[in-house]
N, C-alpha and C positions, 0 to 999 in steps of 0.2 A: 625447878629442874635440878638434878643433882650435876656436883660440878665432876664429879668421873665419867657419867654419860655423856655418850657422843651426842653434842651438841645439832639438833634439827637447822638445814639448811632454807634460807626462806627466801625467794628473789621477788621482791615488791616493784611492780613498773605501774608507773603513773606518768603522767606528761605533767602533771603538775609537782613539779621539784620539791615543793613547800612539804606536801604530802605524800611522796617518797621518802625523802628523806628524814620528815619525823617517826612515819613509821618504823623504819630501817633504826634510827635511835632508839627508839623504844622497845625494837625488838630484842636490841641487843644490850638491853640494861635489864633484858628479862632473862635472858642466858640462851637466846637465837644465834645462831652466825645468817646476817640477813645482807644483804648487799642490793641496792639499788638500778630499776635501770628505767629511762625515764622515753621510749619510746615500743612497740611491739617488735620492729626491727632488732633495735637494741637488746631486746628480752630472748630473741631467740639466739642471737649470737652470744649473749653471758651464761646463760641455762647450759651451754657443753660444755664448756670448764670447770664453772663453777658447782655443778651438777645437782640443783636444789632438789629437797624433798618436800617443797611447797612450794608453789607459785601463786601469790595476791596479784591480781593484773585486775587494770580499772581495764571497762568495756570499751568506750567511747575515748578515742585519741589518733592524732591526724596520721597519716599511713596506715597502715595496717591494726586492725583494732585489735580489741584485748582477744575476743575469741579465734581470731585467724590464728593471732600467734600464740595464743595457748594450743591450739589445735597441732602446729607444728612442733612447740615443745614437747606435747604430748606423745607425739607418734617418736620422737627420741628418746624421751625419759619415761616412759610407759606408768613407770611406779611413782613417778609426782605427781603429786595433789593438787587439784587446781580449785584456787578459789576466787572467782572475778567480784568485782564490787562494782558500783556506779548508781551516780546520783540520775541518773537520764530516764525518762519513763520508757522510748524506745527500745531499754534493752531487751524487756519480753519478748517482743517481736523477733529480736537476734539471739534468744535463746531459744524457740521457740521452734525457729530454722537449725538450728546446730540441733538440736532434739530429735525432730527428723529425719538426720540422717545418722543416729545413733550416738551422740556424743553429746553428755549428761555433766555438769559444771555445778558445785555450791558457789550458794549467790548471796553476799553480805549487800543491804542498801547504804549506799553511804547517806550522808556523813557518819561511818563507823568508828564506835567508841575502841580506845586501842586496849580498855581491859577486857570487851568482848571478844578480839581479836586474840588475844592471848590465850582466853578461855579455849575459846573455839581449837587452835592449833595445839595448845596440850590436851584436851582431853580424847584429840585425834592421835596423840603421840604414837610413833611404835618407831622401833629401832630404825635412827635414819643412816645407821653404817649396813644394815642388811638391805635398804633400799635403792642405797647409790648402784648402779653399776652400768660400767663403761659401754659406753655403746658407739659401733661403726657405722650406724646405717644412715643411708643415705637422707639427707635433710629435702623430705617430702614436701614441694610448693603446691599448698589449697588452697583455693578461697571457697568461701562459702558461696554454693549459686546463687546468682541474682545480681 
């Protein structure tokens, strides 16, 4: 990444701390501005300030799971990227449901290596200062039926 481009915003939620937080190192020894948030709750309330133009969210974690609250991020931040990951075989089935009612996620399987990680989010790059933008709206409560 060049160091005069606006640095891509990247918000990694995991329940597991271990693997938030190496990522979040790693992202940011790659020239990420990445910030950590280790529940889906959690991920929705950091996602409006911190205004990412990528969201890594594992699937599977206790409250609210990774696609709820990517699904909420979403409808605020329209122009972030959402990329969920998870070691769990169930998650087809929870993607499978979110597909049918139109809402489409890349899917890394863990254990993901963190230079495919890098690959994958630069070779997605595009300007993440033309992608931020402030949004009012109202923070829309879904769950997924069932």
């Amino acid at each position: 990444m060049r160091l005069d481009a606006p640095r891509q915003r990247v918000l990694v939620v995991d329940d597991e701390r271990v693997i938030a937080d190496t990522l979040v190192l790693i992202l940011s020894q790659k020239g990420f501005e990445a910030t950590a948030a280790y529940n889906g709750e959690n991920a929705v309330e950091a996602a409006i300030p911190f205004m990412p133009d990528v969201l890594i969210m594992d699937v599977f974690m206790e409250g609210m799971n990774g696609i709820e609250a990517s699904l909420q991020i979403s409808a605020i931040l329209p122009l972030c990227r959402v990329i969920l990951f998870s070691g769990n075989t169930e998650t087809a089935e929870l993607l499978q449901e979110a597909e049918a009612h139109g809402h489409f996620f890349e899917i890394l399987a863990k254990p993901v290596h963190p230079s495919d990680l890098v690959d994958r989010l630069s070779s997605h790059h595009t300007s993440p200062s033309s992608q931020r933008c402030s949004s009012n709206k109202a923070l829309k409560l879904t769950k997924l039926p069932g």
